[in-house]
C-alpha positions as CSV (number, residue, x, y, z in Angstrom):
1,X,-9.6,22.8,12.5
2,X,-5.8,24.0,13.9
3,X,-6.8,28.1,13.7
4,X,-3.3,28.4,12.7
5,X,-4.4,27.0,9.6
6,X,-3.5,29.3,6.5
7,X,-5.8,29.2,3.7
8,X,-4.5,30.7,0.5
9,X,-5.0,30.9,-3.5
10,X,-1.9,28.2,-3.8
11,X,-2.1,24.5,-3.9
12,X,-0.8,22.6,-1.3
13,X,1.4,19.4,-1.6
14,X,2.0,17.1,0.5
15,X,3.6,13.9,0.7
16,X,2.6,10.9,3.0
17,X,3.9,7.9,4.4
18,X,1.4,5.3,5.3
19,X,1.2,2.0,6.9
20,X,-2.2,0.1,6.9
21,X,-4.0,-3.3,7.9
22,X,-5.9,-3.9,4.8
23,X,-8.2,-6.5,6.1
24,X,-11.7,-4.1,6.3
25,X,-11.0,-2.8,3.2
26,X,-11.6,-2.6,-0.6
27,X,-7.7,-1.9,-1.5
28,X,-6.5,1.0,-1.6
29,X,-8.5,3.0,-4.3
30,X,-11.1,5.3,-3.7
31,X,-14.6,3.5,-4.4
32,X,-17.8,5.3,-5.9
33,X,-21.4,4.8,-4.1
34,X,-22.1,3.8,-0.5
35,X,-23.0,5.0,2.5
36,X,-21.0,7.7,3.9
37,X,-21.8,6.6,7.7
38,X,-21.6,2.6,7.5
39,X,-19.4,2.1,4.0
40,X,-15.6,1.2,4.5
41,X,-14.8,1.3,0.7
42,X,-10.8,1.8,0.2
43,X,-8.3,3.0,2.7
44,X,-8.1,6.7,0.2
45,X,-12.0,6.9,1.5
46,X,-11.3,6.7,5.3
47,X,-8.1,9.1,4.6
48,X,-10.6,11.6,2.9
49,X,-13.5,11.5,5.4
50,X,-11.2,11.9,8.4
51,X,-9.0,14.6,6.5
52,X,-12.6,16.7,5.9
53,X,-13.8,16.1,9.8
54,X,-10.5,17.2,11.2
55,X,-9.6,20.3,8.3
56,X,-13.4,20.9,7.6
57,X,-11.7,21.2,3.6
58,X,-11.7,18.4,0.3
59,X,-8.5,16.8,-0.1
60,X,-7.3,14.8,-3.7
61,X,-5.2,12.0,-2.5
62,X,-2.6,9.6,-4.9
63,X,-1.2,6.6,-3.8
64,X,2.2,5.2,-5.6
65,X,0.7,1.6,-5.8
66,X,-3.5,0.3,-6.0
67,X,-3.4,-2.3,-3.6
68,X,-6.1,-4.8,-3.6
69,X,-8.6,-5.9,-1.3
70,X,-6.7,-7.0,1.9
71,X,-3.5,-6.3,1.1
72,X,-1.6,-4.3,3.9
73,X,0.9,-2.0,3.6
74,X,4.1,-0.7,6.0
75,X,5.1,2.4,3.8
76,X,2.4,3.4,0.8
77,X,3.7,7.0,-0.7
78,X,0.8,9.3,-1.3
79,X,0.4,12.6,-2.3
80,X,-2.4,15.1,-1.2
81,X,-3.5,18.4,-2.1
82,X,-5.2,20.9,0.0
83,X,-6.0,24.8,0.1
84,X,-4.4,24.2,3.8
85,X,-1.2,25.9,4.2
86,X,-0.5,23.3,7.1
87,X,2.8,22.4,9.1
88,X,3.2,18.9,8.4
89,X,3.8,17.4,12.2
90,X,0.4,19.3,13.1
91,X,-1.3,17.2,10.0
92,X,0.1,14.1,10.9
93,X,-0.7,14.4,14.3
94,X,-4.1,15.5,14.2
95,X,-5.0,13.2,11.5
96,X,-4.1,10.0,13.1
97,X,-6.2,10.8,16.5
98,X,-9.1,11.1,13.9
99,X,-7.9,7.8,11.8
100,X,-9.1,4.6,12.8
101,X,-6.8,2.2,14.5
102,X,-6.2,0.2,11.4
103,X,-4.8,3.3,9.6
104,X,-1.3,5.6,10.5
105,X,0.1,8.1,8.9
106,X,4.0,7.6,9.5
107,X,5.5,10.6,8.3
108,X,4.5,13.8,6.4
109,X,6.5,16.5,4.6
110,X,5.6,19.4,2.1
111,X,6.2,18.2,-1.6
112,X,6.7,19.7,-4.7
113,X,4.1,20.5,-7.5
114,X,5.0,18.2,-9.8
115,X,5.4,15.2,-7.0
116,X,3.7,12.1,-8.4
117,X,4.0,8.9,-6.0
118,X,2.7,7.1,-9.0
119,X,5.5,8.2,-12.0
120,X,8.6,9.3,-9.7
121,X,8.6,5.8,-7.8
122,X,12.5,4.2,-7.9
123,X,11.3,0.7,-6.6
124,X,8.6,-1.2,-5.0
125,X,8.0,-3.9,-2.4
126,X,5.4,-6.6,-1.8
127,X,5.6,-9.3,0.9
128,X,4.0,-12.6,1.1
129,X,4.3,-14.9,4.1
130,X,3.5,-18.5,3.7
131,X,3.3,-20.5,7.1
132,X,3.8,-23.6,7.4
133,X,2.0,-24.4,11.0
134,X,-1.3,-23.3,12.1
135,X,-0.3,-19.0,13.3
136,X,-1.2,-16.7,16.3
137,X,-4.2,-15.4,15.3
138,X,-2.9,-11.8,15.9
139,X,-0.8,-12.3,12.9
140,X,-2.8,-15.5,11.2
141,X,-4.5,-12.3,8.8
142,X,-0.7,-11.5,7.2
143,X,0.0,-14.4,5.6
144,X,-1.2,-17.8,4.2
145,X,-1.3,-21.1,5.9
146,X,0.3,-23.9,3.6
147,X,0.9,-26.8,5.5
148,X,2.1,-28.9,2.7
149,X,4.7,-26.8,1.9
150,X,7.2,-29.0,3.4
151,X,6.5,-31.6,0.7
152,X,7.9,-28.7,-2.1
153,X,11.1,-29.1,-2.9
154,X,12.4,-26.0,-2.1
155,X,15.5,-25.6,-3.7
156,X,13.6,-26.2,-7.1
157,X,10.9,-23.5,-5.9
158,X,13.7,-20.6,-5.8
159,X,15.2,-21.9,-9.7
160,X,11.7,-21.2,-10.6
161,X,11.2,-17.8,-8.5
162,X,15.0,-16.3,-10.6
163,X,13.1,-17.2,-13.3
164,X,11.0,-14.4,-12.9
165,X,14.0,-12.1,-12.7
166,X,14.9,-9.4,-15.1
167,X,12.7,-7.7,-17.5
168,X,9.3,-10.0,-19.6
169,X,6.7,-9.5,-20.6
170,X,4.1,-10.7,-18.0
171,X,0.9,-10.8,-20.1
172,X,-0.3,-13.9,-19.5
173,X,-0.2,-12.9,-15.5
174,X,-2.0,-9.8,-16.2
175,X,-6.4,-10.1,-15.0
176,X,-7.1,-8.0,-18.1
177,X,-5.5,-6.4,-20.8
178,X,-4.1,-2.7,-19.4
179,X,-3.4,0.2,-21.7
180,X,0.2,0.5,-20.3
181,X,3.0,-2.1,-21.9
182,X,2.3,-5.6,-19.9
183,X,6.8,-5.8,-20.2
184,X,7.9,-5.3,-16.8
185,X,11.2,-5.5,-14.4
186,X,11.7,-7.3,-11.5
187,X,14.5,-6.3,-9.8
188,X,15.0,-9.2,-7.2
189,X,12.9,-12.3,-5.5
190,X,13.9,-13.2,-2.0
191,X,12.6,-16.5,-0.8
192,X,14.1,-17.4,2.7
193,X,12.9,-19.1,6.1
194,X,11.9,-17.7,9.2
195,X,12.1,-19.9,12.5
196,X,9.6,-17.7,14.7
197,X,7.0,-19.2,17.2
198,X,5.3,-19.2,14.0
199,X,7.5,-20.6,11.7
200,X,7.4,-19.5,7.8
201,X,8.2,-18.7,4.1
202,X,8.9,-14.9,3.4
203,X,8.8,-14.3,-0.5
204,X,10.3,-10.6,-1.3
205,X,9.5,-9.5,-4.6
206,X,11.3,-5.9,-5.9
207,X,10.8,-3.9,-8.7
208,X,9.9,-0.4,-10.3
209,X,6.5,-1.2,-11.4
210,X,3.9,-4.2,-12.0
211,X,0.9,-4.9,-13.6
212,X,-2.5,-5.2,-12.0
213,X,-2.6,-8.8,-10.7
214,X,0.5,-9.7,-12.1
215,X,2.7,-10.2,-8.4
């Protein structure tokens, strides 16, 4: 641990900015039960061993969104707290030599109390690539291959996609019945080409917040 570590009465906050390759793991969330020394569980897990190894102290961790199993992210928001009083460049660095490879933190910053990733969020992004010819298999894990896609009529696929646009309510995209309202915004869908050396669909979907399952 950094020995110019302060450790005081006062609850830390911190806020994160994380990108991850999802593959390995269970989602985001952490997962109960396994073992500590050969179970992945979610990316929060790995986060939370490392942060204990390097800090030798517990850390809570929130992530803004609960991605599922595979999904990747460039920029999850989380929010930890410690009983470290820790400058936030030493964090970040130290933590990512400890991280696996798979993992980065990509910014850190003090927060205040009452920061909640989940509740303060303005908007949120998810990605999906669809490609249409057989990919590089260093990217061949980020996306889908759909080699029939040039059989879809296109400009009917993005009448369908506006559809979507605005606020509904989504129930019937939801895997189970949540406790929160199933009515949700989307801001925008983007559905546009990309000529690559691996050609593909890129489907942009914005909005504030969204059901489990229901993107």
């Amino acid at each position: 641990m950094d020995q110019g570590a302060i450790i005081n009465n006062k609850i830390q906050t911190y806020k994160l900015i994380i990108a991850y390759d999802g593959t390995k793991y269970y989602g985001w969330q952490k997962q109960d039960g396994g073992n500590a020394f050969i179970w992945i569980g979610g990316v929060a897990d790995t986060l939370i061993r490392s942060f204990k190894k390097v800090f030798l102290k517990e850390i809570s961790i929130l992530g803004a969104s609960r991605t599922d199993k595979g999904v990747h992210a460039h920029g999850q928001v989380a929010r930890i707290r410690t009983i470290l009083d820790l400058d936030p460049t030493k964090i970040m660095t130290a933590w990512n030599y400890h991280l696996p490879s798979d993992i980065t933190i990509k910014s850190a910053s003090k927060a205040a109390d009452l920061f909640n990733p989940r509740k303060d969020v303005k908007q949120k992004t998810y990605t999906y690539r669809l490609f249409t010819e057989y990919p590089d298999p260093f990217i061949g894990r980020f996306g889908w291959l759909y080699p029939f896609i040039k059989a879809v009529d296109i400009n009917t696929l993005k009448k369908v996609l506006a559809l979507y646009v605005g606020k509904h309510d989504f129930s019937s995209f939801c895997r189970y019945q949540e406790a929160k309202s199933p009515i949700k915004i989307i801001d925008s869908i983007e559905f546009v080409y990309e000529k690559t050396s691996t050609p593909s669909y890129l489907i942009t979907i914005k909005g504030p917040s969204f059901a489990h399952h229901q993107i």
